[in-house]
C-alpha atoms as one frame of an Amber mdcrd trajectory, in Angstrom:
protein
 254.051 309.658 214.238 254.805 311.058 217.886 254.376 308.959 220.401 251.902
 310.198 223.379 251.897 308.488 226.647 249.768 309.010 229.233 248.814 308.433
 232.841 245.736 306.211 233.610 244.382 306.596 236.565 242.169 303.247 236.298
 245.445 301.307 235.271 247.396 303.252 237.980 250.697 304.280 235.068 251.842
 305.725 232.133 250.746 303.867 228.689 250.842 304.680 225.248 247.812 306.260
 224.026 246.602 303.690 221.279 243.035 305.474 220.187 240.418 303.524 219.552
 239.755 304.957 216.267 242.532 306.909 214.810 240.123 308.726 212.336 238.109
 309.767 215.616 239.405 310.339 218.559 237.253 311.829 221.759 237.683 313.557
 224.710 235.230 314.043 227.586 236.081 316.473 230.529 233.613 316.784 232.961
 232.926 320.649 233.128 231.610 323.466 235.574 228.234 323.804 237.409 227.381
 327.222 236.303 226.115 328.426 239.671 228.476 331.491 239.208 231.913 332.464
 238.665 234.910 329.610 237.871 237.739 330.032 240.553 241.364 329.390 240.168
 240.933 325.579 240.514 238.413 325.468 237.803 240.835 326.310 235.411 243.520
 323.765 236.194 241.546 320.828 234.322 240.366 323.027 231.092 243.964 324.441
 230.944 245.707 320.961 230.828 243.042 319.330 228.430 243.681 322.350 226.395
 247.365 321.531 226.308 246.095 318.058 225.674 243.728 318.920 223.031 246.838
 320.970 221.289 248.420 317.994 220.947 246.171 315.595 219.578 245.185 318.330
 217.489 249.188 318.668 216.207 249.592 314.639 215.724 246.314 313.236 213.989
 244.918 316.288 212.685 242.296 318.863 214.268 239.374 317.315 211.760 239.968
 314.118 213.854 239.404 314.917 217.366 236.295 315.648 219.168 236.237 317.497
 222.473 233.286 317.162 224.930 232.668 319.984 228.059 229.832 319.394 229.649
 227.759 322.664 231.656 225.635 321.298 234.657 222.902 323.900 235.047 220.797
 321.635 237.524 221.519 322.212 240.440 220.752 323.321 244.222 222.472 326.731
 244.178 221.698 327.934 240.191 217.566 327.225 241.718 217.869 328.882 244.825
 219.187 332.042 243.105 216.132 331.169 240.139 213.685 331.459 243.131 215.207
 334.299 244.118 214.725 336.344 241.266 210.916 334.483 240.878 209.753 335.717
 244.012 211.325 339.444 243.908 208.441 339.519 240.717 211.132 338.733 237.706
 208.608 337.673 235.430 208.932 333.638 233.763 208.855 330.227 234.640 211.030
 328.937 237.172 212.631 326.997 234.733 212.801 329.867 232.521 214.569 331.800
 235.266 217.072 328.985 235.420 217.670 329.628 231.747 218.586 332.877 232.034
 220.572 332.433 235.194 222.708 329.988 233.359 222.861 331.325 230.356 224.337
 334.509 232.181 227.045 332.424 234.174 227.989 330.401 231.366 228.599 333.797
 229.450 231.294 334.507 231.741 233.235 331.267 231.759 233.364 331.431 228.259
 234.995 334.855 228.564 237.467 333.679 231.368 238.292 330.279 229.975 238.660
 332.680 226.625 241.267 334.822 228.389 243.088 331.742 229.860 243.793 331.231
 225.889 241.679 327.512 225.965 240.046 326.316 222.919 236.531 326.306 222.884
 235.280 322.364 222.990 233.545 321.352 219.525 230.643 320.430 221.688 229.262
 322.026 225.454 226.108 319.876 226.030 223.864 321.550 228.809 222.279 318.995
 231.451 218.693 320.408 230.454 218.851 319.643 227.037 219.472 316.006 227.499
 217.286 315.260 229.970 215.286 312.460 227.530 218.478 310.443 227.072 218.716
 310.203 230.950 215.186 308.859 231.389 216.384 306.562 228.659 219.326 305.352
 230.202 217.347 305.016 233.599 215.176 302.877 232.076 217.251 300.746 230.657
 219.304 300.523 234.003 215.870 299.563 235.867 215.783 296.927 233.003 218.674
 295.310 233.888 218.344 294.946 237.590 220.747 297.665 237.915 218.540 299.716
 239.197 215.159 300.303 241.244 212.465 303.119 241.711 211.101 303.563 245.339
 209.557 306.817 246.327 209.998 308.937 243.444 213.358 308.363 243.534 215.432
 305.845 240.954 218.389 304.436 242.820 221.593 302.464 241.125 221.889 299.226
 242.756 226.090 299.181 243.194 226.272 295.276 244.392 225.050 294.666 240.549
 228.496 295.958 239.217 231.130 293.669 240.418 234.309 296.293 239.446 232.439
 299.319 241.177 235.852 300.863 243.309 238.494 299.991 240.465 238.733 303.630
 239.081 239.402 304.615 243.135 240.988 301.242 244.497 238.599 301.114 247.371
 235.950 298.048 247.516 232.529 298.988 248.734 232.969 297.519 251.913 235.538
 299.923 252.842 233.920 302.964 251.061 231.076 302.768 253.472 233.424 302.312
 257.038 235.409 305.153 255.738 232.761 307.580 254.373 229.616 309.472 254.741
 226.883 308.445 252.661 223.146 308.811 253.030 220.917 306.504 254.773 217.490
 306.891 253.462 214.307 304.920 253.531 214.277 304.404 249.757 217.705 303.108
 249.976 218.637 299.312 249.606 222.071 299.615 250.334 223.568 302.322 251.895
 226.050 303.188 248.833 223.320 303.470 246.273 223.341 306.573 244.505 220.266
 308.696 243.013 219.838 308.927 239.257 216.382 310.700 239.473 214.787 312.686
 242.407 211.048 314.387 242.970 210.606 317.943 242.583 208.225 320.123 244.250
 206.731 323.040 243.345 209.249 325.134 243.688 212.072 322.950 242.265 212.836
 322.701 238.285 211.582 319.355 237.113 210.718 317.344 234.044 207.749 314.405
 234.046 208.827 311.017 233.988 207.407 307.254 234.517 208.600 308.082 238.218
 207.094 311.094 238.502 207.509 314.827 238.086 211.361 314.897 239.154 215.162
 315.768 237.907 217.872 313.861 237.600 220.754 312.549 239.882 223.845 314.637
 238.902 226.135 311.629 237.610 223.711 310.269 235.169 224.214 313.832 233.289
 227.518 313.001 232.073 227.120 309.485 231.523 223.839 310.165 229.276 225.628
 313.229 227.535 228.958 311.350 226.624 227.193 308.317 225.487 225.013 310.736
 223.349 227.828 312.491 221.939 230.926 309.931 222.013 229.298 306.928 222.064
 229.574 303.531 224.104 233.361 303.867 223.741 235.639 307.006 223.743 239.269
 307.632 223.953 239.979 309.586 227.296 237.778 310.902 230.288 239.688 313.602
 232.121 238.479 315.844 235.303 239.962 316.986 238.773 241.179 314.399 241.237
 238.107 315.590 243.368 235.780 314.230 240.884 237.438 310.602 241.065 235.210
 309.186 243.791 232.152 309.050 243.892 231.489 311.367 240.363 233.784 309.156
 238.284 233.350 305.761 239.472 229.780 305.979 239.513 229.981 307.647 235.846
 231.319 303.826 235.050 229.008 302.056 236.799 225.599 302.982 235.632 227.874
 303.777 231.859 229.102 299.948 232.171 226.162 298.418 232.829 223.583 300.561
 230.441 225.884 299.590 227.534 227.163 297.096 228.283 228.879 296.066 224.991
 231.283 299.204 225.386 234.077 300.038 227.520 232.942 303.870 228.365 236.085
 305.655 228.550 239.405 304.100 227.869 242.278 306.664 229.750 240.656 308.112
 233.016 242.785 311.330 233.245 243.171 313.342 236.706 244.529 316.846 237.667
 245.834 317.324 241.204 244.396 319.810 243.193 244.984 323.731 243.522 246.826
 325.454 246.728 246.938 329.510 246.832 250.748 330.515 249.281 250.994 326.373
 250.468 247.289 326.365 251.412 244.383 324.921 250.456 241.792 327.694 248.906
 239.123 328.534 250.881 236.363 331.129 251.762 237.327 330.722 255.587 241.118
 331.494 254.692 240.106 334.331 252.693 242.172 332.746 249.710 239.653 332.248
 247.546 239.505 334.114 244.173 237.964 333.475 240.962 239.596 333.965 237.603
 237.934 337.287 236.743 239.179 338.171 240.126 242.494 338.234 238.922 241.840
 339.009 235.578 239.894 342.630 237.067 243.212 343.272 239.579 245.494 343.247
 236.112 246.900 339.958 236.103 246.806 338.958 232.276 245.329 336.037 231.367
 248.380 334.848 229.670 249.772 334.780 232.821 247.531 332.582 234.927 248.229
 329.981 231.818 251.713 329.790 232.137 251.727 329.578 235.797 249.516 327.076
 235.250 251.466 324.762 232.907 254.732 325.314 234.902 253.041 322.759 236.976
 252.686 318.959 236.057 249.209 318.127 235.967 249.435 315.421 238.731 251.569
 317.102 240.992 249.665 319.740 243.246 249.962 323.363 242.430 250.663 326.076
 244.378 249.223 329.372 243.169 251.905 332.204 244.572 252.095 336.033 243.860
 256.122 335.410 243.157 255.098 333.185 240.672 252.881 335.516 238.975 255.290
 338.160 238.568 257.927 335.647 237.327 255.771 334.530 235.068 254.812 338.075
 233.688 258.516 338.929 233.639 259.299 336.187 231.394 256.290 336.832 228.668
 257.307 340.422 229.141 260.723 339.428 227.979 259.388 336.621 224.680 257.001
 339.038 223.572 259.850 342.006 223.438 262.087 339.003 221.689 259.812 337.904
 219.651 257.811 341.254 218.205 257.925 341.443 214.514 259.321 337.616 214.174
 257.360 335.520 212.011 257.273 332.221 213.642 258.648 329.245 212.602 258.515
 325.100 214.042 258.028 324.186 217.188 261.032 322.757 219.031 260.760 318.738
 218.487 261.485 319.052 222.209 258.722 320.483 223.209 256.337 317.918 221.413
 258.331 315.501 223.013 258.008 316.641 226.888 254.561 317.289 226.044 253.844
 313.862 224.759 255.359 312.441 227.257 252.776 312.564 229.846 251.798 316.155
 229.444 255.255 317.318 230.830 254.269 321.089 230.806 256.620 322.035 232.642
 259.664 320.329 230.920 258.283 322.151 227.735 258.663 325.311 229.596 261.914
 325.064 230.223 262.959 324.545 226.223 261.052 327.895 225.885 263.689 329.290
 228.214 266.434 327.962 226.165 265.375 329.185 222.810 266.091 332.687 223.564
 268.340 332.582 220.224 265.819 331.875 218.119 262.951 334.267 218.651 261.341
 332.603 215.481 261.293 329.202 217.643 260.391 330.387 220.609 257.287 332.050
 219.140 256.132 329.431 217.201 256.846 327.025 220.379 255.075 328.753 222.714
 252.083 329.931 220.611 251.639 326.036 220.239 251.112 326.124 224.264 248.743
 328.272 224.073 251.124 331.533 224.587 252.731 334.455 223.228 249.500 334.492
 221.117 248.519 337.967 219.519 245.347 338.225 220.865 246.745 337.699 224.403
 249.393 340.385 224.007 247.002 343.672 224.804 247.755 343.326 228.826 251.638
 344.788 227.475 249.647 348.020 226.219 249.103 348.826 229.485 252.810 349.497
 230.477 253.494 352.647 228.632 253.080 351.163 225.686 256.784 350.408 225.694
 256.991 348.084 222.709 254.454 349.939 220.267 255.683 351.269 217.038 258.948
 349.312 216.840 259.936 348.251 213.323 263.452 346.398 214.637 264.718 342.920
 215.861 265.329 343.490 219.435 267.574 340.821 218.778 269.809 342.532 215.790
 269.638 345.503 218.299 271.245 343.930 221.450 274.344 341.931 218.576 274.855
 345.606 217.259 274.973 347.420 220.492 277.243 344.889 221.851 279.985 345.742
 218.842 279.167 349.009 219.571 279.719 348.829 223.626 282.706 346.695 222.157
 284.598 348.899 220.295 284.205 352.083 223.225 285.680 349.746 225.644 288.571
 348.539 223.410 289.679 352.535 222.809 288.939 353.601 226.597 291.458 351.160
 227.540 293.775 352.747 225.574 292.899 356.261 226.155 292.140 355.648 229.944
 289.040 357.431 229.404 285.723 355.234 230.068 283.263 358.217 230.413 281.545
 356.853 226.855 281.057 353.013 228.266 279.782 354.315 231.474 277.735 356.330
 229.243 276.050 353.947 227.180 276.363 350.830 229.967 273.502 353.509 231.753
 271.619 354.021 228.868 271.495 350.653 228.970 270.498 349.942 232.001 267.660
 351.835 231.735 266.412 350.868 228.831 265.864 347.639 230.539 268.983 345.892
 229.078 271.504 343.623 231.445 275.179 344.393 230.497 277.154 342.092 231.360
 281.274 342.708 230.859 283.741 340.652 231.950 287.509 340.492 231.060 286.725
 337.826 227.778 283.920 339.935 226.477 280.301 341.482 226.356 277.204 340.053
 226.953 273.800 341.866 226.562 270.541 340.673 227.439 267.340 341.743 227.260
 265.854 342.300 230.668 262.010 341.506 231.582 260.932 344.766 231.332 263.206
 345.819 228.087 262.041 349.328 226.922 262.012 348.710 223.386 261.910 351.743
 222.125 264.427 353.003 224.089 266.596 350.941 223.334 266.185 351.703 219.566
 266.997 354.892 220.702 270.440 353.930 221.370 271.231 352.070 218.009
């Protein structure tokens, strides 16, 4: 069996993934607030567990491994627009409203993620549907003297877990001289965190033994994993910007409701997202969405492989250059590759990818397996590209590879005889008007002729005209 070895963040290095259960493996990433469209750096995390999910579906077997996304539809911006829409006369419930709001947002991240090429989870648990298990797991937290109700309001008491910093190597100490954190009446301690909040009358809210209130966001995940997963599960992945406080305080009220478990064994992190070397932002007017890109022509297909040329934990630097490169080469597989059936992947490629993710060093096998379009396809189609329901964006180009029934491959060997034999008699006739002749045709067809004194080398160029070139043959 391959060997998979991954980067903890709680352990701070690479181990070998040992699952706790090799019949049932499961995967939690921490998913999108559906407040409106994902951007770019929403789709860094879902593209990598993808990648991730790929392989754990290729090594134990798809029936074995359960993937967890959560949607969290509570939340300040998904009610404001809700009361929006309530007081303009949309007829419903404010919670109703909410529904719909979400239900419409989380519509189009299905669509974008779907674009990207990224497996759909086999379970997205909404906030709203689990709020019972949170009360539950409150309860049982207040139980344990982890933590208190004051207010309305249900605090965690973070002095009661002793490893509360671990996941971010910070004690608490320090995380309250170097942060910002609320000071409230209700609070005992400065760095406990809510679990359940009052609602007013124009907030969403669900009754409770505290009162007509909602709960704290990082309970959601904790009460939907446990529900889900269990007390134990194998990995628990999400951007680096999640690791403090969304992640640590995950374990601590996790930890110490079930206390018999270890919550989740591999904490996995993706570095952040930079658009030209800069951070994305409204105020630098370099922040787009993935539909944006999507609507401005850049295939989804695209945005994944620009992605994955990027390891996860390295920061990654969204670029136009890239983009085109990246179309280029896909432009240039799916010409080499049309008509091929596929065959293996490259046993490199499972390797660099099970060694840490190592997207990028399975990217560059692709790029050596030019020679065997029926390993290249099957290669990249198990990362997620040169899949045939991500090829329509090439339809758009003129439709320059439709209706060919030839290896473009077979093509380029017989042309270069061909090329061959007209240079081999114009050197003896002194007459080179046919090589010139077809070295153009060539050339425009989207073919790079190379010719040097020991031979002829043709390539297919990244925007190979196909047909044309059949043309030629």
């Amino acid at each position: 069996m391959v060997e998979i070895r991954l980067t903890n963040t709680k352990t701070r290095g690479k181990q070998v993934f040992q699952p706790i259960d090799p019949e049932n493996l499961r995967i939690y990433l921490c998913g999108p607030t559906v407040y409106d469209r994902a951007h770019l750096g929403n789709a860094r995390p879902v593209v990598v567990i993808d990648m991730l999910v790929r392989l754990l579906h290729h090594v134990y077997g798809a029936d074995r491994v359960t993937y967890v996304r959560n949607f969290t539809d509570v939340d300040d911006k998904i009610n404001a627009t809700a009361l929006q829409r309530q007081k303009a006369g949309v007829p419903g419930s404010l919670e109703d409203l909410i529904r719909e709001r979400t239900a419409e947002t989380i519509a189009w991240y299905h669509a974008d993620m779907d674009a990207l090429g990224a497996l759909r989870p086999d379970h997205e648990p909404r906030a709203t549907d689990y709020i019972p298990q949170m009360i539950a797991m409150i309860e049982s937290l207040i139980d344990g003297g982890h933590a208190y109700a004051k207010d309305g309001h249900v605090l965690f008491r973070v002095r009661s877990f002793a490893e509360y910093g671990r996941l971010s190597g910070r004690s608490v100490d320090d995380m309250i001289a170097g942060a910002r954190v609320e000071v409230a009446p209700f609070k005992e301690d400065p760095m406990d965190f809510v679990l359940w909040k009052p609602s007013d009358a124009e907030l969403p809210g669900w009754d409770s033994p505290w009162g007509r209130g909602r709960p704290g966001w990082h309970i959601e995940c904790s009460a939907m994993s446990h529900e889900l997963l269990g007390d134990s599960f194998d990995i628990h992945a999400g951007g680096i910007d999640l690791q403090f406080p969304h992640h640590e305080n995950e374990i601590a009220q996790s930890c110490c409701a079930h206390p018999h478990g270890e919550f989740a064994r591999i904490w996995l992190h993706n570095e952040m997202l930079q658009v030209e070397g800069k951070k994305m932002s409204k105020s630098l007017g370099n922040f787009f969405t993935v539909r944006d890109l999507l609507e401005k022509r850049v295939p989804g297909e695209v945005i994944r492989f620009v992605l994955l040329s990027t390891h996860y934990r390295k920061p990654m630097d969204w670029t136009s250059d890239k983009a085109q490169t990246a179309e280029d080469t896909l432009w240039d597989w799916r010409v080499l590759t049309k008509g091929v059936t596929p065959s293996t992947p490259d046993p490199r490629v499972i390797e660099a990818l099970a060694d840490d993710l190592n997207t990028a060093g399975a990217i560059a096998v692709l790029y050596s397996l030019k020679d065997d379009p029926a390993r290249l396809l099957a290669s990249a189609q198990f990362m997620g590209l040169l899949l045939p329901d991500m090829g329509d964006w090439m339809r758009h180009d003129l439709g320059r590879i439709e209706n060919v029934n030839f290896s473009v491959k077979d093509a380029l060997e017989s042309l270069t005889a061909k090329l061959t034999d007209l240079r081999a008699a114009a050197m003896a006739s002194k007459d080179f008007s046919g090589v010139d002749a077809l070295k153009t045709a060539l050339t425009d067809a989207g073919v790079e002729v190379r010719m040097s004194k020991t031979g002829i080398e043709l390539l297919a160029g990244p925007r190979l005209d196909a047909a044309a070139l059949g043309a030629l043959l």
